[in-house]
Backbone as CSV, one residue per row, in Angstrom:
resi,resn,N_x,N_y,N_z,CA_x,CA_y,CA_z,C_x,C_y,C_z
1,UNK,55.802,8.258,55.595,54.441,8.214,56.146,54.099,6.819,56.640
2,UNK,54.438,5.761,55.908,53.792,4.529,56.270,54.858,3.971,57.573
3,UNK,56.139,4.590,57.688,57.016,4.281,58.688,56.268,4.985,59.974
4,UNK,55.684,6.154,59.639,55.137,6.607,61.145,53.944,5.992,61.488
5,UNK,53.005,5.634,60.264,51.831,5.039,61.028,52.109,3.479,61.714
6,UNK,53.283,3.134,61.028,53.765,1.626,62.101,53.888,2.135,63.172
7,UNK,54.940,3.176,63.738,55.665,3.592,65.084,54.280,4.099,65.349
8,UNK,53.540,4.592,64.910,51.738,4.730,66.405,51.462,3.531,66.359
9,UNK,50.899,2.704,65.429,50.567,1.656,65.651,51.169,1.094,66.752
10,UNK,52.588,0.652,66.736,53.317,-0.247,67.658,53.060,0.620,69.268
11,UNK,52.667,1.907,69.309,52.598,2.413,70.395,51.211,2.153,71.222
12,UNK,50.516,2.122,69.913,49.068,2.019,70.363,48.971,0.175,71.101
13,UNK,49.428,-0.742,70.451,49.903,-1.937,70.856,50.601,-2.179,72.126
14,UNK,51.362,-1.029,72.496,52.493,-1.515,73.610,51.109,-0.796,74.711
15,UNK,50.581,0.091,74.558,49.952,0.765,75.577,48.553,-0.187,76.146
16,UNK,48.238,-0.619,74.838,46.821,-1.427,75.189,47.173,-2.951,76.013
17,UNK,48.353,-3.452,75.214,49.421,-4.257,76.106,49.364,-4.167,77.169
18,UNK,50.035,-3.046,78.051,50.154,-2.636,79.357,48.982,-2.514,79.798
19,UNK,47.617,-2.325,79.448,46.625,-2.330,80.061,45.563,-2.898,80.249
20,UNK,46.253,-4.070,79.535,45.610,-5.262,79.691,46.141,-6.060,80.932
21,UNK,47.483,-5.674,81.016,48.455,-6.051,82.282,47.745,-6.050,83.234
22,UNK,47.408,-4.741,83.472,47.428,-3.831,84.691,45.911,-4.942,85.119
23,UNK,45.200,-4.457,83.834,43.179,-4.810,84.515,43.298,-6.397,84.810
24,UNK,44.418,-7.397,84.060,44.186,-8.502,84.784,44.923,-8.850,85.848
25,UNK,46.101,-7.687,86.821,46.731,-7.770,87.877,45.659,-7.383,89.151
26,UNK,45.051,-6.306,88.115,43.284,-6.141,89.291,43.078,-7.153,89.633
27,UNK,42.973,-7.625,88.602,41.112,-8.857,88.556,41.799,-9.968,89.581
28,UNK,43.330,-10.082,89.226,43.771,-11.523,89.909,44.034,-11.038,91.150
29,UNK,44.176,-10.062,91.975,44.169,-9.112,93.249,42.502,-9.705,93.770
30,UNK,41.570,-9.058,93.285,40.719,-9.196,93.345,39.942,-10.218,93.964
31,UNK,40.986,-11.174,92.600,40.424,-12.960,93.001,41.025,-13.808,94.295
32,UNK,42.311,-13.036,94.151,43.024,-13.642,95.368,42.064,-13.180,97.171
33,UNK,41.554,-11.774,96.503,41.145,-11.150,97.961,40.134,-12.066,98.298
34,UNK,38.605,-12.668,97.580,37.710,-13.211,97.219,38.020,-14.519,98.171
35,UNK,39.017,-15.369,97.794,39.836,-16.634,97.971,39.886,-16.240,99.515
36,UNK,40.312,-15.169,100.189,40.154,-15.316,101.406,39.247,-15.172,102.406
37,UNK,37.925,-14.719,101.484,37.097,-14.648,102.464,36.802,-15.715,103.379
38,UNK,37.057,-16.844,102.518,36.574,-18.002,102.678,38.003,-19.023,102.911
39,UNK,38.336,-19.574,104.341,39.871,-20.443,104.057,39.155,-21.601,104.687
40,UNK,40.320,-22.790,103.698,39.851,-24.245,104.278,41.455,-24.668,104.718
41,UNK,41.054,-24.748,106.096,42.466,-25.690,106.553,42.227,-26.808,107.411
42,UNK,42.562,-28.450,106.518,42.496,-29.409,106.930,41.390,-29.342,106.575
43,UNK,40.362,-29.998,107.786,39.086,-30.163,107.108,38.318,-28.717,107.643
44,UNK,38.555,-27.543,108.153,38.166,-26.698,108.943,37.973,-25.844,108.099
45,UNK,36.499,-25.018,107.679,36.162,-24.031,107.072,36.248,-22.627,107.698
46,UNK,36.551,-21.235,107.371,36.892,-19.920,108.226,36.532,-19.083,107.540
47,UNK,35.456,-18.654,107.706,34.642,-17.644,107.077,35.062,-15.812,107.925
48,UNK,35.429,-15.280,107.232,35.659,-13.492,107.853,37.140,-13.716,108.733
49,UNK,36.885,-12.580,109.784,38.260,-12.905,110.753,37.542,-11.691,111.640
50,UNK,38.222,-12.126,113.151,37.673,-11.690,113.988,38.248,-10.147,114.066
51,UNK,39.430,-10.094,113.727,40.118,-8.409,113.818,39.389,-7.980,112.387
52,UNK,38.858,-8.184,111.612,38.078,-7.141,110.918,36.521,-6.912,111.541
53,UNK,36.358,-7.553,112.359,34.953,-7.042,113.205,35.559,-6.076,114.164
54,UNK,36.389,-6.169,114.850,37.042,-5.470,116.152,37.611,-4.290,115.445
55,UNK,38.707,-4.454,114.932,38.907,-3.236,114.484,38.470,-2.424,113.081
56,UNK,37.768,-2.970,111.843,37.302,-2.636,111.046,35.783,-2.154,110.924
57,UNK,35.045,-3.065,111.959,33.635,-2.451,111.987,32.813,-3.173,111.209
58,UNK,33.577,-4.370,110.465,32.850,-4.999,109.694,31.950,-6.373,110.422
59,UNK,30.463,-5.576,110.545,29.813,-6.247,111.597,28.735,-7.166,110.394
60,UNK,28.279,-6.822,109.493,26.988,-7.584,108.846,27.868,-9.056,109.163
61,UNK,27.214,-9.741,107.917,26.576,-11.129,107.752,27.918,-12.202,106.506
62,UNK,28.896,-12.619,107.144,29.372,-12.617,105.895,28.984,-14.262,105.527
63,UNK,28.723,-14.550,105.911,27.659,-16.013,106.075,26.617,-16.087,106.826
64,UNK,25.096,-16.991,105.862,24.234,-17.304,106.105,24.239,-18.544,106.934
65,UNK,24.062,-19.030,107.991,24.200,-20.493,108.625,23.439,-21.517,108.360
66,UNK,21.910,-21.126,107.231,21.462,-21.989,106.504,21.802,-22.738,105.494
67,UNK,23.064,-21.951,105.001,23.558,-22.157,103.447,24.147,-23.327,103.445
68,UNK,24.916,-23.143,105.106,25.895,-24.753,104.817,25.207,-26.344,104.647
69,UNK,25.479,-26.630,103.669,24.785,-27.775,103.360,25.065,-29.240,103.650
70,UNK,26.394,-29.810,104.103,26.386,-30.875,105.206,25.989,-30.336,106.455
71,UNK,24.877,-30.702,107.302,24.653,-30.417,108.699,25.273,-31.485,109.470
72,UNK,25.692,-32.812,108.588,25.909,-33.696,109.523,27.291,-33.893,110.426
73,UNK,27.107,-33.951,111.364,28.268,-34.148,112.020,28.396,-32.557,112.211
74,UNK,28.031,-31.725,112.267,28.478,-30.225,112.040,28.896,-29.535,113.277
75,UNK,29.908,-28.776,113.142,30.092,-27.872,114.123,31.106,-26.526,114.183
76,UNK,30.423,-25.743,114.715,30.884,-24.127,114.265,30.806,-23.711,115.405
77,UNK,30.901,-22.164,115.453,30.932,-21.239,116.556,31.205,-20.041,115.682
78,UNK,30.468,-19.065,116.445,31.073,-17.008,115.921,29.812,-16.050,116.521
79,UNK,30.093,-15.024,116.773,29.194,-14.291,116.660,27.810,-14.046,115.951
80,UNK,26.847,-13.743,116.610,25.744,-12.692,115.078,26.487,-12.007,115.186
81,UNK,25.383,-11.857,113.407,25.801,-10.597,112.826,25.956,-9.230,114.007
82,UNK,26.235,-8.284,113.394,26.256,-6.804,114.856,26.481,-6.868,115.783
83,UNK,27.018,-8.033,116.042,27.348,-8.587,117.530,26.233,-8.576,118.632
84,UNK,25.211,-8.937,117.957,23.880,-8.835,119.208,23.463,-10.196,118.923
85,UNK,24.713,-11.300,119.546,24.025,-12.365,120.305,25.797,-13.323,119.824
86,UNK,25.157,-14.811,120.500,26.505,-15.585,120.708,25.764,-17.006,119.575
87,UNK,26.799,-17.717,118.826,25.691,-18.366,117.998,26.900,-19.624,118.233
88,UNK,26.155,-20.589,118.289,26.802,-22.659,118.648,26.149,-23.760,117.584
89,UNK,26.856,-23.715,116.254,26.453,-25.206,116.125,27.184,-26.771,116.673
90,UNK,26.334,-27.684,117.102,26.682,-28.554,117.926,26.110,-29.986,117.719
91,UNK,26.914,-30.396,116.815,26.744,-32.352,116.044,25.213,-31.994,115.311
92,UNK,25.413,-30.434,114.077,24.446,-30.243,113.413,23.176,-29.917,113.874
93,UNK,23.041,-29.073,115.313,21.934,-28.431,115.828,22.272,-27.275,115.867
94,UNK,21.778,-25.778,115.222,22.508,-24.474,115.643,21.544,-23.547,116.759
95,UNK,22.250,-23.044,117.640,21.500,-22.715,118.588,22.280,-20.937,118.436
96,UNK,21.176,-19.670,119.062,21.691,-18.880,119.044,21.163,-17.633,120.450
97,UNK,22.086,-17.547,121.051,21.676,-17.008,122.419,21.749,-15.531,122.222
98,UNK,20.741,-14.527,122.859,20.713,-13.338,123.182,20.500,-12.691,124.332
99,UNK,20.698,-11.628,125.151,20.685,-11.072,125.960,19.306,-10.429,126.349
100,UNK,18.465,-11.059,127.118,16.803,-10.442,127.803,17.300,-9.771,129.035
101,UNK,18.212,-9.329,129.923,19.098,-9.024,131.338,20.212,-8.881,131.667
102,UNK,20.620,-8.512,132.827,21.698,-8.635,133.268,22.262,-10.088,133.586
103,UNK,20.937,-11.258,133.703,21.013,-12.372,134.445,20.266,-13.436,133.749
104,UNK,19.342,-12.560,132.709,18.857,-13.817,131.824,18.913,-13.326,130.369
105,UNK,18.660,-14.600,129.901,19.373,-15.038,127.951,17.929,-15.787,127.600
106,UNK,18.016,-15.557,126.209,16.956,-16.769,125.844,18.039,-17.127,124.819
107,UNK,18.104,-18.753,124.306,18.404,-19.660,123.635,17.821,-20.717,123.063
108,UNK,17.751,-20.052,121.357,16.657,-20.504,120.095,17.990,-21.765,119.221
109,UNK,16.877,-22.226,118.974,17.391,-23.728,118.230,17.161,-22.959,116.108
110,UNK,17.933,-23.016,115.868,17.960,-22.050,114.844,19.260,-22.132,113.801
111,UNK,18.206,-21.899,112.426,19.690,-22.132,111.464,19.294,-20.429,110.872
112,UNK,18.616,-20.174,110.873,17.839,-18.616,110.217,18.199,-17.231,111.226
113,UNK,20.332,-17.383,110.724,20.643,-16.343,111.155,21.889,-16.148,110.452
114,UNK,22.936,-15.514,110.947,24.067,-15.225,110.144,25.178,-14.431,111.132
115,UNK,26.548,-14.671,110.439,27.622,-14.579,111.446,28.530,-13.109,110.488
116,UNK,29.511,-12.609,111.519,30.510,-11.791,110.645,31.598,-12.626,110.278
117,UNK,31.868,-13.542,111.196,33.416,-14.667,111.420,32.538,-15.730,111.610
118,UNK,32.839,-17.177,110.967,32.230,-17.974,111.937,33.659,-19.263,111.512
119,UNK,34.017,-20.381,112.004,34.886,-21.332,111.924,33.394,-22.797,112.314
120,UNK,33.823,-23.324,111.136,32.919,-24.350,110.904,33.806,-25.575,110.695
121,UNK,32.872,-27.247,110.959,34.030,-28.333,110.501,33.004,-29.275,110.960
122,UNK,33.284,-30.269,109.901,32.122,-31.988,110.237,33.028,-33.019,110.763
123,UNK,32.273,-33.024,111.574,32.998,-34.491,112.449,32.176,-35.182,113.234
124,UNK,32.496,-36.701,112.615,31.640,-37.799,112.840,31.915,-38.545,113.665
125,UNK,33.114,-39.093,114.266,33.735,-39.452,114.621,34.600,-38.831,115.876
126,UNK,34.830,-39.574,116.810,35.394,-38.720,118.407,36.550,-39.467,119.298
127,UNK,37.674,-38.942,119.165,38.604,-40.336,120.251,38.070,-39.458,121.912
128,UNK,37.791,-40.381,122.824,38.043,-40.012,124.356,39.275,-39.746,124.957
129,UNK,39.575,-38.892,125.385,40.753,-38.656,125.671,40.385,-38.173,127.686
130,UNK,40.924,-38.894,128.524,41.123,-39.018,129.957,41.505,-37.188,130.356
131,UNK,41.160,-36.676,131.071,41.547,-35.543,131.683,42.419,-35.603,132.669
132,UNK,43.782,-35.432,132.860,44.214,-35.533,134.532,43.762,-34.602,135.243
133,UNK,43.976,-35.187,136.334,43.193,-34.231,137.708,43.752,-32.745,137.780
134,UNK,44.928,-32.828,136.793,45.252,-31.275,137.603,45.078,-30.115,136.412
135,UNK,44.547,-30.555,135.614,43.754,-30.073,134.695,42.474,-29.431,134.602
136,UNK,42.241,-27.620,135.302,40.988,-27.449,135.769,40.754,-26.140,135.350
137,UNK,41.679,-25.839,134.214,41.633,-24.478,134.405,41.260,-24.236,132.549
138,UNK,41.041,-22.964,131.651,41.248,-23.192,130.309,42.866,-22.842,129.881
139,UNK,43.694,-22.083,130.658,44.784,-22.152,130.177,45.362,-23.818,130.354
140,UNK,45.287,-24.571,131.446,45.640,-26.290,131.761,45.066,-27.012,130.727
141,UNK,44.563,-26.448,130.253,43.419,-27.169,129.317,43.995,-26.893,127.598
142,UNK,44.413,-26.028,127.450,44.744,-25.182,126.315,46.047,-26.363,126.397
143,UNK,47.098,-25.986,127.546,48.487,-26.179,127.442,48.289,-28.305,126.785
144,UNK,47.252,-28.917,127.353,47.083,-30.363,127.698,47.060,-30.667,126.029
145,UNK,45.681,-30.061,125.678,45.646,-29.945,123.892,46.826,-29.638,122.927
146,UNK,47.357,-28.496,123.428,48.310,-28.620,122.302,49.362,-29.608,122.464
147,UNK,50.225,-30.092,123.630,50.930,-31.270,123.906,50.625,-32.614,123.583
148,UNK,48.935,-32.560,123.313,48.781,-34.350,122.850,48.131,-33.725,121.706
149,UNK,48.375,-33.372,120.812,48.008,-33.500,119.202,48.734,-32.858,118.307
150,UNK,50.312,-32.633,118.770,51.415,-32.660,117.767,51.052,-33.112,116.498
151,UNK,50.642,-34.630,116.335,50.076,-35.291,115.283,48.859,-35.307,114.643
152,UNK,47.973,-33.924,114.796,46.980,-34.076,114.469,47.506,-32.854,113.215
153,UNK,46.263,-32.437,112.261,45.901,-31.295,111.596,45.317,-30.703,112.207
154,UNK,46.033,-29.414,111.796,45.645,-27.914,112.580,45.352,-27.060,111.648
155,UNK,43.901,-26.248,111.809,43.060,-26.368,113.114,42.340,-27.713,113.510
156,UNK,41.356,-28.016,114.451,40.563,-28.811,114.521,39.416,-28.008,115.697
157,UNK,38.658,-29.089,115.115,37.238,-28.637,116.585,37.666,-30.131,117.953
158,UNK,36.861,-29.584,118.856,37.375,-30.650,120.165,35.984,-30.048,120.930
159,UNK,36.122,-31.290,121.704,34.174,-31.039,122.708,34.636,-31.869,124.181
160,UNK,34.480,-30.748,125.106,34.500,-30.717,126.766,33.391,-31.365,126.994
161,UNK,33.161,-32.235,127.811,31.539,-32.713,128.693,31.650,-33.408,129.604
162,UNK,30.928,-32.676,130.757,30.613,-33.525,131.695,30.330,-31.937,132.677
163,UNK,30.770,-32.155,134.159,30.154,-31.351,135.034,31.550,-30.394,135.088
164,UNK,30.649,-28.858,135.138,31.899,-28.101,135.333,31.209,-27.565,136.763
165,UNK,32.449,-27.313,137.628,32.433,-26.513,138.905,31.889,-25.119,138.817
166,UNK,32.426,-24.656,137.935,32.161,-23.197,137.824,32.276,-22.705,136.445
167,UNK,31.874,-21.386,135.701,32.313,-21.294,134.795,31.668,-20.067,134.053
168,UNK,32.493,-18.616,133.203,31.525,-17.374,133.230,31.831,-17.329,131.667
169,UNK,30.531,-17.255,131.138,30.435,-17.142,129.395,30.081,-15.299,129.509
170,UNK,30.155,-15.345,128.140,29.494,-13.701,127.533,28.509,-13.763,126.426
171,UNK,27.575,-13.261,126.387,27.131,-12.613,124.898,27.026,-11.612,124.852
172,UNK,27.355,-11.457,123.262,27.886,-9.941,122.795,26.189,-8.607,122.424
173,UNK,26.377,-7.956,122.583,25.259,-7.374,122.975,25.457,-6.031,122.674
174,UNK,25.830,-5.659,121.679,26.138,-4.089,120.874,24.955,-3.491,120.990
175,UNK,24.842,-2.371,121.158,24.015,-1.256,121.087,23.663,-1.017,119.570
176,UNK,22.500,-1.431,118.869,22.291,-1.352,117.506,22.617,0.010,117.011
177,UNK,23.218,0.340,116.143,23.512,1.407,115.644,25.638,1.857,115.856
178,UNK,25.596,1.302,116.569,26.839,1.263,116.898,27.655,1.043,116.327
179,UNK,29.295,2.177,115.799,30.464,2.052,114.995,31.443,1.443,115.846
180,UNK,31.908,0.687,114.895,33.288,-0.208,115.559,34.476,0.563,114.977
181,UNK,35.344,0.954,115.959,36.587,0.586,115.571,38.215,-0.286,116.176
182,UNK,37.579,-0.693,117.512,38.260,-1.148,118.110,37.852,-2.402,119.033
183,UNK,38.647,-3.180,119.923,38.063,-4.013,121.060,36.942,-3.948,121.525
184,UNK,37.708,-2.701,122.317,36.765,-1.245,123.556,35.495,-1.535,122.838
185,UNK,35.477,-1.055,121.870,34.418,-0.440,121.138,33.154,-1.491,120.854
186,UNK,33.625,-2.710,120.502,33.135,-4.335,119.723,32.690,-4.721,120.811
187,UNK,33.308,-5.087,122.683,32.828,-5.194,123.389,31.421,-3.898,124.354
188,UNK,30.880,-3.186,123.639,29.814,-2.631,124.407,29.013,-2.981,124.337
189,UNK,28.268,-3.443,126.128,27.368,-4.021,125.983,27.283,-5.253,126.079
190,UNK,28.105,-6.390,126.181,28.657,-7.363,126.574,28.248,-7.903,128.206
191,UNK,27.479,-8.874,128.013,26.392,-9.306,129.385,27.466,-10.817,129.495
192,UNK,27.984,-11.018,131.215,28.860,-12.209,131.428,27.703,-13.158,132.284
193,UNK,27.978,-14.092,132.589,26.819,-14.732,133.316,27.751,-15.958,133.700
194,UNK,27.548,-16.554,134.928,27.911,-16.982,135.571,27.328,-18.614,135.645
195,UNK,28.026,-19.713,136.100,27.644,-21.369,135.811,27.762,-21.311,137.279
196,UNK,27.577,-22.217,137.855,27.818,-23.044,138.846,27.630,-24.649,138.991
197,UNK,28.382,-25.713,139.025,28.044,-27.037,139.044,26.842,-27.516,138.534
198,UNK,27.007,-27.626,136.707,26.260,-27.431,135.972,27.063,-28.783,134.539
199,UNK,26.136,-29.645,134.613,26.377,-30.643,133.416,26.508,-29.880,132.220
200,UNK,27.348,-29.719,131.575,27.459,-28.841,130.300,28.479,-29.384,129.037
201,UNK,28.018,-28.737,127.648,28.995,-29.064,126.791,29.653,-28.420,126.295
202,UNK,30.884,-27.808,126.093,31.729,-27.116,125.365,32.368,-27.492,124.206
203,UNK,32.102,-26.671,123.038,32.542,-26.897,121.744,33.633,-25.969,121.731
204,UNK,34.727,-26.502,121.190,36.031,-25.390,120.676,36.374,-25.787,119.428
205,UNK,37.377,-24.445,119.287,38.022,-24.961,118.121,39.734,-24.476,118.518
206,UNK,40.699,-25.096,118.126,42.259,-25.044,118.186,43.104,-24.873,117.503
207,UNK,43.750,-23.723,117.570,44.826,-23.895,116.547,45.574,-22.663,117.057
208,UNK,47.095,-22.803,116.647,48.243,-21.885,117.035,48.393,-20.957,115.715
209,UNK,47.924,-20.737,114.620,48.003,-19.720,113.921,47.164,-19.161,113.372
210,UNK,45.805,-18.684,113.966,44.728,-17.859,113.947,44.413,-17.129,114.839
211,UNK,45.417,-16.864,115.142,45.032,-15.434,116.224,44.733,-14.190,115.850
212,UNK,43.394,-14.072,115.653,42.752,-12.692,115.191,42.077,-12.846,114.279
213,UNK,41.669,-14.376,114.118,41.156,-14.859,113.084,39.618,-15.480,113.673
214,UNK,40.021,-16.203,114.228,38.905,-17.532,115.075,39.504,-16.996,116.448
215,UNK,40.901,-17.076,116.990,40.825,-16.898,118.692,41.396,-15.653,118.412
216,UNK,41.009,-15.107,120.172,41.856,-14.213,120.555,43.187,-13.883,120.518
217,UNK,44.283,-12.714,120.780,45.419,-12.589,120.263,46.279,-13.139,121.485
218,UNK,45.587,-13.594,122.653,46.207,-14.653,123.411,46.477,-15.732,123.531
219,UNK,45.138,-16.414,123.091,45.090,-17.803,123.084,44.941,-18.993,121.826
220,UNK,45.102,-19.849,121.853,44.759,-21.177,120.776,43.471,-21.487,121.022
221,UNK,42.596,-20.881,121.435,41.312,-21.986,121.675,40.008,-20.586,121.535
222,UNK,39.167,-21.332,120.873,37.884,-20.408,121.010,37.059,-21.161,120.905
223,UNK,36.095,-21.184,122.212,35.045,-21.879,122.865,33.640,-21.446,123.027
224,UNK,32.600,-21.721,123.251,30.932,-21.946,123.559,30.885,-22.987,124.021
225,UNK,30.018,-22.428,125.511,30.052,-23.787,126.443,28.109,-23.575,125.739
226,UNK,27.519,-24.801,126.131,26.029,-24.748,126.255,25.484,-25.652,127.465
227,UNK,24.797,-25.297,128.241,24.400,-26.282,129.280,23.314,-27.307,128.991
228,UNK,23.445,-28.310,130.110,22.934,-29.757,129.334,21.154,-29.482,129.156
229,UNK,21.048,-28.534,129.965,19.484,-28.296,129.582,18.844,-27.322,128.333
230,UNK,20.100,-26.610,127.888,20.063,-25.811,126.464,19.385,-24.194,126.828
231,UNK,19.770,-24.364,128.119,18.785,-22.741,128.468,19.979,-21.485,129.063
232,UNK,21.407,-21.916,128.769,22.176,-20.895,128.794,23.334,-20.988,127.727
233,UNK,23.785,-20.510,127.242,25.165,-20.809,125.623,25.404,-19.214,125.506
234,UNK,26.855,-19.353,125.939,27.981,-18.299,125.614,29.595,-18.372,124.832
235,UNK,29.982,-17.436,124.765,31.241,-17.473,124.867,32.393,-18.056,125.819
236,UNK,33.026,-18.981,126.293,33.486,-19.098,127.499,34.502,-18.144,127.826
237,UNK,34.779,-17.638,128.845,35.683,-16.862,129.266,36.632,-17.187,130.651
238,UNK,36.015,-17.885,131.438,36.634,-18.367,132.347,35.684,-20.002,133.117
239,UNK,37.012,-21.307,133.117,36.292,-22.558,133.639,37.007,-23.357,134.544
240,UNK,36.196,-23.654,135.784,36.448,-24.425,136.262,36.006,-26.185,135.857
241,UNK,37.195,-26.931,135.921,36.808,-28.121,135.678,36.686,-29.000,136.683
242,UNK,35.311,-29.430,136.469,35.119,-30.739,137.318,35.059,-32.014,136.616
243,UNK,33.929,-33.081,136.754,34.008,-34.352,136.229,34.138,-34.073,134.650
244,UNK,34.676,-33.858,133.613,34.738,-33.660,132.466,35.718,-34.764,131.733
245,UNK,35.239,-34.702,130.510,35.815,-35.716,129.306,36.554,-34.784,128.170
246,UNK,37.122,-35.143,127.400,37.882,-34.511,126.768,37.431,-34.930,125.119
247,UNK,37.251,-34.673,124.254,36.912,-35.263,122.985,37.363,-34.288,121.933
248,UNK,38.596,-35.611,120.838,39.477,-34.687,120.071,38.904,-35.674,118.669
249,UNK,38.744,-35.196,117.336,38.150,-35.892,116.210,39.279,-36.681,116.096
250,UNK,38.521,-37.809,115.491,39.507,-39.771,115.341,40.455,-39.639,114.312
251,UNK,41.273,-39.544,114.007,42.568,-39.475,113.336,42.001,-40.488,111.896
């Protein structure tokens, strides 16, 4: 008798054992998932990812843009929430544009909103970097960046200024109520608008292994131009370059 109540005992032990396993292989699953909502690379903060808005549907708020608490030096970019509007912080001013037209936007100076993805980073500091002339395009532009900052940390943010020739942003402009499950789907509703020889500033951010994260599944770069008078800010999608400066954070 006392030999069998050991052999349950020891069973009852091996089982509670194992399931203690199991609930802290959860919990550390769990914690690990948690850990990514949120990634820091270099000095660059990355809140959500852009393929779980596109193809998951996951449109709310996964950051507040009040919350972040250095403003200084600050600068971000992402969507609103639901994709109904384009949002720019810019050396700690956040601005957030929406769609009134086919042809007009209004653009509010504003921290009292919230993103699904947003890529954030403080920088105080700016080297000038010369543009060559044959540099006018965002792919010329893309290719120029990644060739002169081999030596930098990746990601980083970088800021365009001066006069662009031409140049067509978007804001995103979902039909409220609207299920995502795809591109197609994330882009409805999507208003482009057009620059013309227009003093403006463009904020980006760079990097070769966030694609689908912060950029598109084409490119290294995801941009918001804002114009120098603050009364148009999009997505950029296509730029012509004219008198422009180049500005990459000081090593």
């Amino acid at each position: 008798m006392v030999r069998a109540c050991s052999a349950k005992t020891k069973a009852y032990v091996v089982f509670f054992s194992l399931l203690a396993t199991a609930l802290t292989s959860c919990q550390v699953t769990q914690e690990q998932k948690d850990t990514r909502e949120t990634e820091t690379y270099a000095d660059v903060q990355i809140v959500g990812a852009m393929r779980n808005v596109m193809w998951n549907g996951e449109l709310n708020g996964n950051i507040n843009l009040d919350t972040i608490s250095n403003k200084t030096g600050l600068f971000g970019l992402g969507p609103v929430s639901y994709l109904q509007g384009e949002l720019l912080i810019n050396n700690g001013k956040s601005y957030v544009s929406t769609v009134t037209s086919d042809s007009t936007m209004i653009v509010e100076s504003t921290f009292n909103t919230s993103a699904p993805f947003l890529v954030y980073t403080n920088v105080n500091e700016w080297d000038e970097i010369a543009l060559p002339n044959g540099i006018k395009s965002i792919q010329a532009l893309e290719t120029f960046i990644d060739k002169n900052t081999a030596d930098y940390k990746r990601p980083f943010a970088f800021k365009v200024s001066g006069r662009v020739s031409s140049a067509k942003i978007h804001i995103q402009n979902l039909p409220e109520g609207t299920k995502v499950s795809s591109p197609a789907e994330a882009h409805q509703g999507q208003t482009n608008y057009h620059i013309e020889n227009k003093e403006v500033e463009i904020i980006g951010f760079f990097s070769t292994d966030h694609k689908g994260v912060f950029t598109h599944h084409d490119t290294f770069l995801h941009m918001h131009l804002i114009t120098k008078e603050e009364d148009k800010m999009g997505h950029l999608d296509e730029l012509e370059i004219g008198e422009m400066k180049l500005y990459l954070p000081k090593k």
